[in-house]
C-alpha positions in Angstrom: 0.0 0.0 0.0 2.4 2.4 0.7 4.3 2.0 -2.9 0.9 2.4 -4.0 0.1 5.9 -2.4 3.8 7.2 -3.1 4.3 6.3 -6.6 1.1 8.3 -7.1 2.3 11.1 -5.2 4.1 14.6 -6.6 6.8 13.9 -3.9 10.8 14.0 -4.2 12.9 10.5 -4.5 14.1 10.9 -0.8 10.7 11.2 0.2 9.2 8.5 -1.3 11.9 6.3 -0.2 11.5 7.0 3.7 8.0 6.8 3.7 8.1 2.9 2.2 10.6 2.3 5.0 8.9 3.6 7.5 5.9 1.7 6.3 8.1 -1.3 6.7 9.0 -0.9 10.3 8.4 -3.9 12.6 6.0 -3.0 15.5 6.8 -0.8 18.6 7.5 -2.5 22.0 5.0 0.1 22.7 2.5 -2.8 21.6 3.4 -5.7 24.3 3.4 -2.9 26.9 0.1 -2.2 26.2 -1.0 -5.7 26.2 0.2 -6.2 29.5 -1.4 -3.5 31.2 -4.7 -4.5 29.4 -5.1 -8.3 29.8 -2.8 -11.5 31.4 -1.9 -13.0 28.3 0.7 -10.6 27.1 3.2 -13.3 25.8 1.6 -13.5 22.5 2.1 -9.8 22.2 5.3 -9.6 23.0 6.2 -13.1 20.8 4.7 -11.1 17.7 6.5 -8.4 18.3 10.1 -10.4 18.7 8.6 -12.4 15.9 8.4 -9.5 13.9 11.8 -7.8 14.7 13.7 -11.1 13.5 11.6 -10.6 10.1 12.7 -6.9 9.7 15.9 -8.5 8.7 15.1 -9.8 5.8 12.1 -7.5 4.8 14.0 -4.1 5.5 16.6 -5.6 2.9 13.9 -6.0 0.3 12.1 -2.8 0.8 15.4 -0.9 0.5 16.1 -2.7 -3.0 12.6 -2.3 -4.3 12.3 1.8 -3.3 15.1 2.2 -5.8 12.9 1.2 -8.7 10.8 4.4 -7.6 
């Protein structure tokens, strides 16, 4: 979605490119925090969110080489 809405947009190259990776960030801690203060079963949100650092690895990567085709 967000190569969609910035291809489309009248924005500069460096633009373009740090809004995709943004849009490619993994999830905040600020996510499992919340969890825990709102129910007892705040593993699972905190596994996603590990889960989801360890693929930023390897999706960061490919977002970077894709945003060069913009």
């Amino acid at each position: 979605m967000a190569f969609l809405l910035v291809y489309y947009l009248n924005l500069p190259v460096i633009a373009k490119k740090v809004a995709v990776l943004e849009a490619a960030m993994p999830t905040m801690i600020t996510v499992a925090i919340v969890a825990r203060q709102m129910s007892e079963k705040n593993s699972f949100a905190s596994t996603v969110v590990f889960i989801a650092n360890l693929l930023s690895f390897l999706t960061i990567p490919i977002f970077l080489v894709l945003t060069n085709k913009l």
